[in-house]
LUMLO-568019 format. One record per residue (C-alpha): residue in three letters; x, z, y. Coordinates in pm, 1 decimal. Example, Ala and Ser with C-alpha at 12.3 -4.5 7.8 and 13.67 -1.06 7.14 Angstrom:
2
+-----+----------+----------+----------+
| res |        x |        z |        y |
+-----+----------+----------+----------+
| ALA |   1230.0 |    780.0 |   -450.0 |
| SER |   1367.0 |    714.0 |   -106.0 |
+-----+----------+----------+----------+
***
This chain:
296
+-----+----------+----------+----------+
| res |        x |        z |        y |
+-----+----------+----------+----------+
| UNK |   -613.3 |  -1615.5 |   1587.3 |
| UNK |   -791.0 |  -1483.3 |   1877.9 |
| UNK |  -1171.3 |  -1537.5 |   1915.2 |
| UNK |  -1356.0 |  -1555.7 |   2235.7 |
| UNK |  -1695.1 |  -1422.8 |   2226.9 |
| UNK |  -1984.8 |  -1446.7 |   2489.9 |
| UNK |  -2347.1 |  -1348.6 |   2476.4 |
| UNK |  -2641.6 |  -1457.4 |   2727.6 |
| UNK |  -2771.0 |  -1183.1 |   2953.3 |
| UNK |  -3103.6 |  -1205.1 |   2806.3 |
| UNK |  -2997.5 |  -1077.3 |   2482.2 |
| UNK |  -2771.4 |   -780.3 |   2658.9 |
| UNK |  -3059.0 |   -651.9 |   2851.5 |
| UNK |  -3255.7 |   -709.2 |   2519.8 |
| UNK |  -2994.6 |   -441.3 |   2378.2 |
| UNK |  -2980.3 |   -197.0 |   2650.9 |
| UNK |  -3388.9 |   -243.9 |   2672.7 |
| UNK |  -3376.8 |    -93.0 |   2317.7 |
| UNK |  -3061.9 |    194.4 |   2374.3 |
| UNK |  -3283.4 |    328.5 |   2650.4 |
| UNK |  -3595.5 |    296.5 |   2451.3 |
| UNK |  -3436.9 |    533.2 |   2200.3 |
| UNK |  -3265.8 |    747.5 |   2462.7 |
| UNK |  -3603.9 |    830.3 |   2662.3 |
| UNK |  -3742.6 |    950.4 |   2292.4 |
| UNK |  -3477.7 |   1206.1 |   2338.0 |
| UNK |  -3368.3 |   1288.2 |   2688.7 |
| UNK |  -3418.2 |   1601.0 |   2881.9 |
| UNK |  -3393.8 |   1499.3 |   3231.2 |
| UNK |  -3529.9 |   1826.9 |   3487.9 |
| UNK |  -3883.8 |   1797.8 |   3618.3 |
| UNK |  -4008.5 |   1624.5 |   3332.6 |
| UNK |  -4149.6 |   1642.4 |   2981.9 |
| UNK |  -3867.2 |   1497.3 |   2719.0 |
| UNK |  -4026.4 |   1119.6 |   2660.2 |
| UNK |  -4187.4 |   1085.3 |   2998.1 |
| UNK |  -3801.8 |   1067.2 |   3173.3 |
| UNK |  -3875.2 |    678.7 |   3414.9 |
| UNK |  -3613.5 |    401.8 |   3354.8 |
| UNK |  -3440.1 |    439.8 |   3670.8 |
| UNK |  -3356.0 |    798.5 |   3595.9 |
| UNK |  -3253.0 |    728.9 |   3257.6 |
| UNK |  -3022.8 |    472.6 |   3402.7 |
| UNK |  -2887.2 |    722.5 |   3630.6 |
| UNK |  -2850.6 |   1005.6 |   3417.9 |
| UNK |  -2710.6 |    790.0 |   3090.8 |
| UNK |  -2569.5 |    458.5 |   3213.7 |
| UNK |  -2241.9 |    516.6 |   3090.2 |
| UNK |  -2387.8 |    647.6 |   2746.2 |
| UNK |  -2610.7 |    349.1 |   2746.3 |
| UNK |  -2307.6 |    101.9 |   2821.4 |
| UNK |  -2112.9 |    244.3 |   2527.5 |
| UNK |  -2407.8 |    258.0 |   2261.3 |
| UNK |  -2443.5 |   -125.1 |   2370.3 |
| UNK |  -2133.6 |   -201.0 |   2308.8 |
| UNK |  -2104.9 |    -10.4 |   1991.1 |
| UNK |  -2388.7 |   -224.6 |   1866.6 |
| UNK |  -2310.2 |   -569.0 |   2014.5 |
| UNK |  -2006.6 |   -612.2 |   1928.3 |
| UNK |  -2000.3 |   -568.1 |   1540.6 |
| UNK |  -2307.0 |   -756.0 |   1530.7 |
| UNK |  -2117.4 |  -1083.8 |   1758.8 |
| UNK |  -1754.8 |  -1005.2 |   1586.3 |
| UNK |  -1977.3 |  -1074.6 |   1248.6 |
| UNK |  -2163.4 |  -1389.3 |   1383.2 |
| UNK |  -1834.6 |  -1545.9 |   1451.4 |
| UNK |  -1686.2 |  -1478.3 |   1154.5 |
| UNK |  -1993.7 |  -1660.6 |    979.8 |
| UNK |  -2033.3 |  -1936.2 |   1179.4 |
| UNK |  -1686.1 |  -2006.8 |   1150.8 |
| UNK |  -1609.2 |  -1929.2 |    772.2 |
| UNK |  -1353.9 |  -1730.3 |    891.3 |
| UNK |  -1213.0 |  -1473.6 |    618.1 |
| UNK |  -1052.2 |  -1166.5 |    823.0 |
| UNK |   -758.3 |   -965.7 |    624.9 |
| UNK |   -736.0 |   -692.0 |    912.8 |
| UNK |   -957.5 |   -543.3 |   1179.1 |
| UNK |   -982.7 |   -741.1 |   1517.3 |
| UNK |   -795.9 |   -601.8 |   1801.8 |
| UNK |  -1108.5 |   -608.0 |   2071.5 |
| UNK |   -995.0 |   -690.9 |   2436.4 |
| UNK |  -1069.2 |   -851.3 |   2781.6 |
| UNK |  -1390.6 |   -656.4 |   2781.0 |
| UNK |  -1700.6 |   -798.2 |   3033.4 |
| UNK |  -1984.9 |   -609.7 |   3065.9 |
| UNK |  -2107.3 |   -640.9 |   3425.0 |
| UNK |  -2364.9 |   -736.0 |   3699.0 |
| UNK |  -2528.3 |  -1047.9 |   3545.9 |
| UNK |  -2264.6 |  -1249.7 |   3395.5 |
| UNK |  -2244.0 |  -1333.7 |   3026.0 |
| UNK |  -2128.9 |  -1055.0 |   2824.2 |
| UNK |  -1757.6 |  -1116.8 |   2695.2 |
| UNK |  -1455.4 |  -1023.7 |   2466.8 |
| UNK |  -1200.8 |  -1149.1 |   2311.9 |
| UNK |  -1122.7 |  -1042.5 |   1893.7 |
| UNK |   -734.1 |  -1107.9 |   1785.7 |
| UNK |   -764.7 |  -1101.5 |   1405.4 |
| UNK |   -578.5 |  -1209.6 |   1113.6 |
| UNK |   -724.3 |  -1456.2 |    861.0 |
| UNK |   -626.1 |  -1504.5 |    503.7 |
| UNK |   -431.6 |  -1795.8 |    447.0 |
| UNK |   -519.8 |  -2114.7 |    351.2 |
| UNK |   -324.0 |  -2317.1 |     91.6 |
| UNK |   -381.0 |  -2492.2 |   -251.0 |
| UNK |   -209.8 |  -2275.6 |   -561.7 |
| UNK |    -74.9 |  -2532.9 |   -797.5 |
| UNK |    200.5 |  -2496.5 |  -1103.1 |
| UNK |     64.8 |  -2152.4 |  -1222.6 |
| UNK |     -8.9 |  -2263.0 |  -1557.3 |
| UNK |    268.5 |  -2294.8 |  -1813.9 |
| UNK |    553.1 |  -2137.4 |  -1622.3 |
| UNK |    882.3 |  -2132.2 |  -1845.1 |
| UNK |   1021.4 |  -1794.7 |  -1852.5 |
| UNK |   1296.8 |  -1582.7 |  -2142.0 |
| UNK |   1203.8 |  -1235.5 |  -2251.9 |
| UNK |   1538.2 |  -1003.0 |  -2271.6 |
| UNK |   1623.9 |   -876.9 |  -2610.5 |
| UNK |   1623.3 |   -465.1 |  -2515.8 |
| UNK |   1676.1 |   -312.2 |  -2879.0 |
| UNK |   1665.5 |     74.5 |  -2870.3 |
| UNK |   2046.9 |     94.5 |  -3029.0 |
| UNK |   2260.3 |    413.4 |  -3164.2 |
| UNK |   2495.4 |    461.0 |  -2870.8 |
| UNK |   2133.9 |    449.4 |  -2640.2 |
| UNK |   2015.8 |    748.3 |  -2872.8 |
| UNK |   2410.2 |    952.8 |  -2799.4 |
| UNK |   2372.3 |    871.8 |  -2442.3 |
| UNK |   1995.5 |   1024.1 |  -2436.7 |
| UNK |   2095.9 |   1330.3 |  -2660.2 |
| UNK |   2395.7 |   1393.2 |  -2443.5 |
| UNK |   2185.7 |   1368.0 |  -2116.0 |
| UNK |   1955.6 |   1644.1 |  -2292.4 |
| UNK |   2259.8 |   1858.2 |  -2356.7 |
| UNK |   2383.2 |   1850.8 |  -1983.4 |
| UNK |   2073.7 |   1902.1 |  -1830.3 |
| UNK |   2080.4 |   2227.1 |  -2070.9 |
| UNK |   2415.3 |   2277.2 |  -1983.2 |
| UNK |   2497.4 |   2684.6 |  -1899.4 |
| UNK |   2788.9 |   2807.7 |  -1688.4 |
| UNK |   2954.0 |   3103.7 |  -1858.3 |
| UNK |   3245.4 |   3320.1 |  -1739.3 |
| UNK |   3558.0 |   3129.1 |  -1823.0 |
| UNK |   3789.0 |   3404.3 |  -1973.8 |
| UNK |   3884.5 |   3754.8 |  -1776.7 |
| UNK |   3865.2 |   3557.8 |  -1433.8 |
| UNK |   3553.6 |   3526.1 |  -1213.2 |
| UNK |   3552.2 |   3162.4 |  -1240.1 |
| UNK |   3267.7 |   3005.0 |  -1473.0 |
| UNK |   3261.9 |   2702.6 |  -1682.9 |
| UNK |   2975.6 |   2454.1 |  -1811.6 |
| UNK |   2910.6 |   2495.7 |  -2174.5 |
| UNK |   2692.2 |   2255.2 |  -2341.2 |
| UNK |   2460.0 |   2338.7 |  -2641.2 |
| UNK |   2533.4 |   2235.2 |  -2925.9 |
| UNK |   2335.7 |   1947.3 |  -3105.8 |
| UNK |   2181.0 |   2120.5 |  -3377.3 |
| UNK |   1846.7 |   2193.5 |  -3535.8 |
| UNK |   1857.8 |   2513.3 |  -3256.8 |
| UNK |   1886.1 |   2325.0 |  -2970.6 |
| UNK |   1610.0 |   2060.7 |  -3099.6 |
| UNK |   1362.2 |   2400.6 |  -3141.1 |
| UNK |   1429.2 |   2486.0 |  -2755.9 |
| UNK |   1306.2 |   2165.3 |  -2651.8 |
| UNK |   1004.0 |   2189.7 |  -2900.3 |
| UNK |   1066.3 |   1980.8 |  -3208.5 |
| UNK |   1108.4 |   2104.6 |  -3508.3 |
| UNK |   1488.1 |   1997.8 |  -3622.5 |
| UNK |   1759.8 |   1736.9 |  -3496.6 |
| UNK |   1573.7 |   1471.9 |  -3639.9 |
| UNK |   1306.2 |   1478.8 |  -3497.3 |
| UNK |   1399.5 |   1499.8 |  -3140.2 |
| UNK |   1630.2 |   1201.1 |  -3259.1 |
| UNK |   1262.5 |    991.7 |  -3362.4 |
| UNK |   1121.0 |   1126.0 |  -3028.3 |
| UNK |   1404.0 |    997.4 |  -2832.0 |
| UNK |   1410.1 |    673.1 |  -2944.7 |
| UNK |   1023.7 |    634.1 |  -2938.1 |
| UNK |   1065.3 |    718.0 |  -2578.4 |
| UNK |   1369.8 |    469.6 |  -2513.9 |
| UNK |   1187.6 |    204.6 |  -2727.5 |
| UNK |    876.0 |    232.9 |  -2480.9 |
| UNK |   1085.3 |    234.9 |  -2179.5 |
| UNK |   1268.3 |   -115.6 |  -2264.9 |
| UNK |    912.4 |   -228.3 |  -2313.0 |
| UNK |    819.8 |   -124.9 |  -2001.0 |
| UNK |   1185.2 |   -288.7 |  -1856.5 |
| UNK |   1106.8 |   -616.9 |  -2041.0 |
| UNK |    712.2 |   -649.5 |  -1938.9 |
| UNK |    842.7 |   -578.3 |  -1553.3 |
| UNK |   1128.2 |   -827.1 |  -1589.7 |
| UNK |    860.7 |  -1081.4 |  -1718.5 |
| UNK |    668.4 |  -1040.8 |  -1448.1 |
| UNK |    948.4 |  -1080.1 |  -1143.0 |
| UNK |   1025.2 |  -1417.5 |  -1312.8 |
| UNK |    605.8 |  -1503.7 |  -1252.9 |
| UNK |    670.9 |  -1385.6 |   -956.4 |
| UNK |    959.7 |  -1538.6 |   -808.8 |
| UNK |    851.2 |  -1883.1 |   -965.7 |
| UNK |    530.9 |  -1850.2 |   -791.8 |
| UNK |    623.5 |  -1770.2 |   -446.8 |
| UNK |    927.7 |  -2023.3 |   -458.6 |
| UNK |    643.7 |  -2327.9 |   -554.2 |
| UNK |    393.4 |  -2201.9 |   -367.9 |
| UNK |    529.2 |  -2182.2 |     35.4 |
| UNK |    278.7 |  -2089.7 |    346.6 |
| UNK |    257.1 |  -1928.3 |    615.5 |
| UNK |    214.2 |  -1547.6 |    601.9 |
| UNK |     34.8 |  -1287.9 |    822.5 |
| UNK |    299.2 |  -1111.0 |   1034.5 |
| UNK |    143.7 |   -779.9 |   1058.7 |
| UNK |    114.0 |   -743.3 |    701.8 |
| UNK |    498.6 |   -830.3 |    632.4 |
| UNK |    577.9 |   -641.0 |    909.7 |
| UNK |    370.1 |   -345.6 |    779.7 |
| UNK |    544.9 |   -373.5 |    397.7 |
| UNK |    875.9 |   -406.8 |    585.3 |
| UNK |    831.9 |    -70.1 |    741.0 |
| UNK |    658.0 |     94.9 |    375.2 |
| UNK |    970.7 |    -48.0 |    225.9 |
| UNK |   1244.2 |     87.9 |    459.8 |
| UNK |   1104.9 |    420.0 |    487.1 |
| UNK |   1050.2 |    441.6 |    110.5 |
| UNK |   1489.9 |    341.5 |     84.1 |
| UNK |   1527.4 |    580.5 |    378.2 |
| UNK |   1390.7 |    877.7 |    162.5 |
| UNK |   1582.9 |    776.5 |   -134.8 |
| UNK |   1891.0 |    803.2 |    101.3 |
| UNK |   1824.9 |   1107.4 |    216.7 |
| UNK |   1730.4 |   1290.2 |   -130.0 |
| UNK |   2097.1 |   1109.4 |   -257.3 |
| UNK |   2213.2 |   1275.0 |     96.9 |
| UNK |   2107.8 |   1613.8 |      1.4 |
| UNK |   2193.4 |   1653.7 |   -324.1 |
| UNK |   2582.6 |   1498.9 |   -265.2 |
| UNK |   2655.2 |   1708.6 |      3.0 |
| UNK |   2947.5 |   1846.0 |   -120.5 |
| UNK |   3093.7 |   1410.6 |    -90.8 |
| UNK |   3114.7 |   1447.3 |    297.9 |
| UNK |   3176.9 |   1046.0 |    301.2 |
| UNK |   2828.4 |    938.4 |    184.4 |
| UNK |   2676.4 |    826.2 |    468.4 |
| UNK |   2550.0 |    481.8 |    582.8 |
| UNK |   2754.3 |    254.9 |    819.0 |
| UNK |   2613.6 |      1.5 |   1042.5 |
| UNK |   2601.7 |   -259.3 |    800.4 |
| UNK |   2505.7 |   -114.0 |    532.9 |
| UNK |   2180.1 |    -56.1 |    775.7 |
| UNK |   2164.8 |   -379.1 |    892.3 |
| UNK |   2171.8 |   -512.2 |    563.7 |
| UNK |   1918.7 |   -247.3 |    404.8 |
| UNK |   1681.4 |   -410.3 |    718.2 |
| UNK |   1752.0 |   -768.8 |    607.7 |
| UNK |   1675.6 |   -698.3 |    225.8 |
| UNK |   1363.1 |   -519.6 |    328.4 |
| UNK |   1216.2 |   -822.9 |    530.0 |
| UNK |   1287.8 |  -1033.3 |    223.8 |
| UNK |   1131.2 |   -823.5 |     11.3 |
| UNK |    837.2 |   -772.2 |    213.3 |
| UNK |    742.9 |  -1097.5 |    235.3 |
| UNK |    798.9 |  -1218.3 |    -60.5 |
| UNK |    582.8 |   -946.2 |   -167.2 |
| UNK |    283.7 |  -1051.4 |     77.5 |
| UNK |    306.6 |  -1380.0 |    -42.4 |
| UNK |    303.2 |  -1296.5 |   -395.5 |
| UNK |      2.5 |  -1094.4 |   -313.7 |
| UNK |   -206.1 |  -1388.5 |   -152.3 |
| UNK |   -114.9 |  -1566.8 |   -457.7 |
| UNK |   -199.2 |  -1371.7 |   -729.8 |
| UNK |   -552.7 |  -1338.2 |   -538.4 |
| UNK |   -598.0 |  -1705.5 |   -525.2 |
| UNK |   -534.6 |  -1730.8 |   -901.7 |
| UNK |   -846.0 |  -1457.3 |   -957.1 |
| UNK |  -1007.6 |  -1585.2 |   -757.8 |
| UNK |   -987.8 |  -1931.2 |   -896.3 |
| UNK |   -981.7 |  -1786.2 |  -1260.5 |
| UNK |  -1243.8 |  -1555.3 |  -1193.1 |
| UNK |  -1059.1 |  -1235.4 |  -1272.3 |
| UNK |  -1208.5 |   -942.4 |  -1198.3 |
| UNK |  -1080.2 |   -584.2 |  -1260.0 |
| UNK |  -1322.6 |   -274.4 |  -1380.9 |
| UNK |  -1301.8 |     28.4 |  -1308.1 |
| UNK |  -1187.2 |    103.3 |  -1702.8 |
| UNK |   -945.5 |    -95.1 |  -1623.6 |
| UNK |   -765.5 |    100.2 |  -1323.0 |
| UNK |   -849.9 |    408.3 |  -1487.1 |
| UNK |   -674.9 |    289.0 |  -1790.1 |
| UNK |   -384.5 |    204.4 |  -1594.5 |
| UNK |   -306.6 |    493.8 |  -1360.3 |
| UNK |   -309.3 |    720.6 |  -1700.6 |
| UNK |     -8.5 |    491.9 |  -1823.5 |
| UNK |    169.7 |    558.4 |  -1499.4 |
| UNK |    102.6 |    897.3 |  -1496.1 |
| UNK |    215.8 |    935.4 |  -1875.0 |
| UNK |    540.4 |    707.9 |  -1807.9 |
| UNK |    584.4 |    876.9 |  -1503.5 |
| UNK |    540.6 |   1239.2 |  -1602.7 |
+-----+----------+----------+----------+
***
């Protein structure tokens, strides 16, 4: 949406009538005492500086009008162009802005939706422990010969000590406490997509470009650092490396993503907003310790 915004002359000399009002408190102009500098000199000494403080000023104060008078409910800041501040026209500019969109949320209420059945099982508990035991892994000599081979500790009360439990059971408990929280976690997210993707499928409209655009680009550079970290660390596998469609389609997936993810953000703020949700700051807090803790 681009606004175009115009202001009599009246009110612009009204606004530079009070910039130089302010700058003649101030301004040291040779041959006279600061406060006593005449208008005309003040004009010719600080035009430009008077043009720009005017401008600072006006516009906010017109960009803000609009937005009232119209109802208008910005999601960006306005992109300020075609600029007229001259001789004794109106004063003009245009604003390009984006607005939050405008559609009716319906069907949110008593979406159908299955919970997954993650139980923390035996083999999940082997798998864990044997992780442990290759990240522990040594490499030792491997007979008379200079060549060295991994050896893995073995699972014992001794090898539960050096990672700070006290016996094999115990680090047993901890790792299936851990691997019974992390389903959780798996489950709670999986609960949510299904929200998610219900929502946006029921709930179609058109979405601000710039801000898929702009979660397009978070999202490909966050796979493009993933891809190089994977790059780095498999360097010795001199065929990992991205072909043209694996690019192409890494772009496509990203644009769906985005904006399904915009959308699903518009939504879930209509449904606050309608619901009168509000989150406190206990709240947040709350929440970026259980990342942090989940997260390490």
């Amino acid at each position: 949406m681009v606004l175009e915004i115009e202001e009599s002359k009246e009110v612009v000399q009204d606004k530079f009538n009070e910039v130089y009002k302010e700058l003649g408190k101030t301004a040291s102009v040779a041959g006279f005492r600061v406060g006593r500098v005449p208008r005309d000199l003040l004009e010719q000494h600080f035009g430009n500086r008077a043009k720009e403080e005017v401008l600072k000023r006006l516009i906010p104060e017109l960009y803000k009008e609009a937005l009232n008078q119209y109802k208008l409910d910005p999601i960006s800041s306005p992109e300020i162009s075609d600029v007229r501040l001259e001789g004794k026209s109106p004063f003009h500019f245009k604003a390009e802005l984006e607005i939050r969109p405008e559609f009716e949320i319906k069907d949110y209420k008593g979406l159908k939706i299955k919970r997954k059945n993650l139980q923390v099982k035996e083999e999940d508990i082997s798998k864990a422990l044997e992780s442990l035991r290759e990240s522990n892994a040594q490499l030792m000599p491997k007979g008379d010969s200079q060549e060295k081979e991994k050896v893995l500790p073995p699972l014992d009360d001794e090898f539960a000590k050096d990672l700070g439990y006290g016996s094999l059971i115990e680090l047993k408990k901890a790792v299936e406490t851990s691997l019974d929280q992390k389903f959780k976690r798996e489950v709670e997210a999986d609960l949510e997509l299904q929200i998610i993707d219900q929502l946006v499928k029921m709930n179609p409209f058109e979405t601000p470009e710039s801000l898929v655009n702009e979660e397009r680009e978070r999202i490909l550079k966050d796979a493009k650092a993933r891809i190089k970290y994977l790059e780095s660390i498999q360097k010795e596998n001199k065929g990992f490396e991205l072909s043209q469609k694996d690019i192409e389609e890494l772009e496509e997936q990203a644009a769906r993503q985005a904006l399904k993810q915009v959308r699903a953000f518009f939504i879930l703020d209509k449904i606050a907003r309608k619901e009168n949700i509000h989150l406190t700051q206990e709240e947040l807090n709350k929440r970026v310790e259980e990342i942090a803790k989940a997260s390490g």
